[in-house]
C-alpha positions as CSV (number, residue, x, y, z in Angstrom):
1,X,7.9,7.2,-28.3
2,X,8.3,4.4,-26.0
3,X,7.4,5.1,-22.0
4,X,11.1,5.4,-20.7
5,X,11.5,8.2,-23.1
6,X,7.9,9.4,-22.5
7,X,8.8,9.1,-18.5
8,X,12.2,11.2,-19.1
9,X,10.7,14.0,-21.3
10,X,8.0,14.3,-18.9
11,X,10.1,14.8,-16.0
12,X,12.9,16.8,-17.8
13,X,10.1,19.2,-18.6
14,X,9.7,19.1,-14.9
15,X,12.3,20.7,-13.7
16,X,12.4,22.8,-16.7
17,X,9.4,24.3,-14.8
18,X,7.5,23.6,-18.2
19,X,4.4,21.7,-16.4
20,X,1.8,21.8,-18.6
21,X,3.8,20.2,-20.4
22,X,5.5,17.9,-18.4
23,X,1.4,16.8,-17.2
24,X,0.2,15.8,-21.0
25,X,3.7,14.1,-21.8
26,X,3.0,11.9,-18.4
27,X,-1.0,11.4,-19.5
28,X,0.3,10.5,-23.0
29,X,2.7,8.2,-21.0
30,X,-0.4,6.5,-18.8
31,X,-2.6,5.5,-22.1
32,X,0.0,3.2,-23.1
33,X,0.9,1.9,-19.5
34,X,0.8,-1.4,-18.5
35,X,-0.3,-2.1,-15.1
36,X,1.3,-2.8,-11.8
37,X,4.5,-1.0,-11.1
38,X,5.1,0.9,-14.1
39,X,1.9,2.9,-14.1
40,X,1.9,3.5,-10.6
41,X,5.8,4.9,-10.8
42,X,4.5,6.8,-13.5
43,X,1.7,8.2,-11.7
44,X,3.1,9.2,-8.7
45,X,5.6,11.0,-10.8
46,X,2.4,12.9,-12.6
47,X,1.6,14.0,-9.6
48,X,4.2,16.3,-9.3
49,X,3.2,18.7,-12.3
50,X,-0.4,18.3,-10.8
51,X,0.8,19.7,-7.4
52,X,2.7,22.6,-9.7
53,X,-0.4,23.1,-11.6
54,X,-2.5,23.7,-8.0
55,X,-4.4,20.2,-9.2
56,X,-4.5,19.2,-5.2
57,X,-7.8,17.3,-5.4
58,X,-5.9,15.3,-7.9
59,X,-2.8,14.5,-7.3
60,X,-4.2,13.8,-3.4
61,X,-6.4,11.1,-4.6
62,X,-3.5,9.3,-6.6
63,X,-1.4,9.6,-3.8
64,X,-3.7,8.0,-1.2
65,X,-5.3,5.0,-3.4
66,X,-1.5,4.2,-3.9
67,X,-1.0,4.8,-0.2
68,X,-3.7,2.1,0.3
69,X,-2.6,0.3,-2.3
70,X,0.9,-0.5,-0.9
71,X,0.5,0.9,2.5
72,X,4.0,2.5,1.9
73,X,5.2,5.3,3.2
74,X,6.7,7.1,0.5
75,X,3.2,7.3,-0.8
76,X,1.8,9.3,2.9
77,X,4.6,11.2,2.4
78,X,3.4,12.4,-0.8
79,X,0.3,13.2,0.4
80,X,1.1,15.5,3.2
81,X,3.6,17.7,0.1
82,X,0.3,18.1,-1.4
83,X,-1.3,19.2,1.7
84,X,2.0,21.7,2.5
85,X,1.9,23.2,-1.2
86,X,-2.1,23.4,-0.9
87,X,-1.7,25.4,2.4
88,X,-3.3,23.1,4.9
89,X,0.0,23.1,7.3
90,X,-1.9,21.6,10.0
91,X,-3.0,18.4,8.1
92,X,0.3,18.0,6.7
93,X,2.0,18.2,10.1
94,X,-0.4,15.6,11.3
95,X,0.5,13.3,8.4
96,X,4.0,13.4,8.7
97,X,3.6,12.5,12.5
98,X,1.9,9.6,11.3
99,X,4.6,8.5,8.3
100,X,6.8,9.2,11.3
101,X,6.2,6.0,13.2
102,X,6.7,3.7,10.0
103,X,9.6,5.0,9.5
104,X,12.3,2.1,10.2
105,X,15.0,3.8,12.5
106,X,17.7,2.7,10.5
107,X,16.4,4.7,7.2
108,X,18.5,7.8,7.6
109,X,17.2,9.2,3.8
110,X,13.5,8.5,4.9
111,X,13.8,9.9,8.8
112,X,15.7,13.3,7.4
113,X,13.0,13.8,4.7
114,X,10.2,13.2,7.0
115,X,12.2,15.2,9.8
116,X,12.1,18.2,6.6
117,X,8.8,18.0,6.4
118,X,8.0,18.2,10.2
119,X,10.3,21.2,10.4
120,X,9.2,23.0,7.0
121,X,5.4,22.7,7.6
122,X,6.4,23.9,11.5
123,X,7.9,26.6,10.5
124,X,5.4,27.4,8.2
125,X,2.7,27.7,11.3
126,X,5.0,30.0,13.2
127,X,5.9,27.5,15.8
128,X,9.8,28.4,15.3
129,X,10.7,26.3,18.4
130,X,9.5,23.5,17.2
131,X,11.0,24.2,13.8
132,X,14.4,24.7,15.1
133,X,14.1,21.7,16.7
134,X,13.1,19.1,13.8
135,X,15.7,21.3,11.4
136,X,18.8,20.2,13.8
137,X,17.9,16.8,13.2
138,X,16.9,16.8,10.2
139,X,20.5,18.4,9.6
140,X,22.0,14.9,11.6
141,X,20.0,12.8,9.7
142,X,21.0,14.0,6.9
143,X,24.6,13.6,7.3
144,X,23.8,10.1,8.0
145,X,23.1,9.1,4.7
146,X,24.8,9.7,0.9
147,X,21.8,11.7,-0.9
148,X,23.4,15.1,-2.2
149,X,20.4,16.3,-2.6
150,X,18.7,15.5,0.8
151,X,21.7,17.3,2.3
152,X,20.9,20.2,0.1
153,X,17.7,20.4,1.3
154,X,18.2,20.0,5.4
155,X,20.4,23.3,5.1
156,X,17.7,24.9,2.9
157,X,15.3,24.2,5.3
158,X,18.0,25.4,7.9
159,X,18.0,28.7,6.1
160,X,14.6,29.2,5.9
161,X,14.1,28.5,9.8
162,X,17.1,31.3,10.8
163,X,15.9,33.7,8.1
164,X,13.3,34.4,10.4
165,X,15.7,35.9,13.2
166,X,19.3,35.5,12.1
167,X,19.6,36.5,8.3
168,X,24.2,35.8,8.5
169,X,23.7,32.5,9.8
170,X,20.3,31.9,6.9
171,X,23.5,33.0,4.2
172,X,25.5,30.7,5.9
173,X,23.1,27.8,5.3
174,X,22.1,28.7,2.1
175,X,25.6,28.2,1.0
176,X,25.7,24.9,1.8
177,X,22.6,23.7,0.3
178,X,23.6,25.5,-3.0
179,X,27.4,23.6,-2.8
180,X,25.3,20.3,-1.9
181,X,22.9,21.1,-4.8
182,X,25.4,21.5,-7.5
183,X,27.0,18.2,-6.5
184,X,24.0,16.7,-7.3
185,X,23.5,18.6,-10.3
186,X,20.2,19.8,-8.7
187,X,19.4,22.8,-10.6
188,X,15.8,23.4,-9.4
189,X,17.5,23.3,-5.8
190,X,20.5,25.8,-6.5
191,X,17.8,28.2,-8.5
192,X,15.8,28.2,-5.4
193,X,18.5,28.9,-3.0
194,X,20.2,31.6,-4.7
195,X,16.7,32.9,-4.8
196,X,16.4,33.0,-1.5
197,X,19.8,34.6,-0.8
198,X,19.2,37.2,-2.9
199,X,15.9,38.1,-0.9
200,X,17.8,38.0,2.3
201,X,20.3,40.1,0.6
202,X,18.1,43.2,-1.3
203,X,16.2,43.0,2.9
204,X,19.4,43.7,4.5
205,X,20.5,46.4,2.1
């Protein structure tokens, strides 16, 4: 099996939330690698089964030697979603301050994920002010650029903030990230948000 089929296997295992599998299909993928590009794509993409698998030490160093490595940041960004799913909200807040000022203004997709993060890992901490404040633009940015699934994800995030004191207007948000997700044939991200209705729901009952 060549790596493009190794690569989608991997990743449709992914999302199939299979990721043990999904880790040794990308490991199988690396020993037959070549360098540069094509084994660095392929291992930022392991890193996501890593993160699923609670493999943090792991998938942090890949993420920061290709950090160094390209001094992108795409890579930072990666870093601090380790950090978030490892529980240190702090450190990834910090980190997504930093990604924040290399950021080019006109990167709408970049500015709205980044903008997610600073208002996920906020609210996260408790600091609901602040979240509110980075969800409403990470809503705007959003709607600046053409990524379904980004959109899906700034009114997820918008549900999660108002969940905490405004469950209608959580249902409301909700809504719209599933009807952005199922444009972009997201399944993980409709799963997810139907999840998160239902808990909303079965609390209000």
């Amino acid at each position: 099996m060549n790596n493009k089929k190794n690569f989608e296997k991997a990743w449709t295992n992914y999302e199939a939330g299979r990721h043990r599998m999904s880790a040794a299909l990308f490991e199988t993928a690396l020993k037959s690698a070549k360098g540069g590009r094509e084994r660095d794509r392929l291992l930022s993409a392991y890193c996501y089964p890593l993160t699923a698998l609670k493999c943090y030490v792991k998938a942090r160093r890949i993420y920061v030697g290709l950090f160094r490595k390209y001094q992108d940041h795409k890579y930072l960004h990666q870093v601090g979603m380790v950090e978030r799913e490892a529980g240190n909200y702090g450190k990834a807040l910090k980190i997504y301050k930093t990604e924040r000022r290399m950021i080019k203004k006109t990167d709408a997709l970049a500015l709205a994920a980044n903008l997610y993060e600073l208002g996920k890992n906020s609210e996260l901490m408790g600091r609901q002010v602040q979240a509110e404040k980075y969800t409403k633009d990470c809503v705007i940015a959003s709607m600046r650029c053409r990524d379904l699934v980004m959109k899906g994800c700034a009114f997820r995030l918008a549900g999660d903030v108002e969940a905490h004191s405004d469950p209608s207007a959580a249902l409301r948000s909700y809504a719209k990230a599933e009807k952005y997700f199922k444009k972009a044939n997201a399944m993980i991200g409709v799963r997810e948000v139907r999840a998160l209705k239902n808990k909303i729901c079965k609390k209000t009952q």
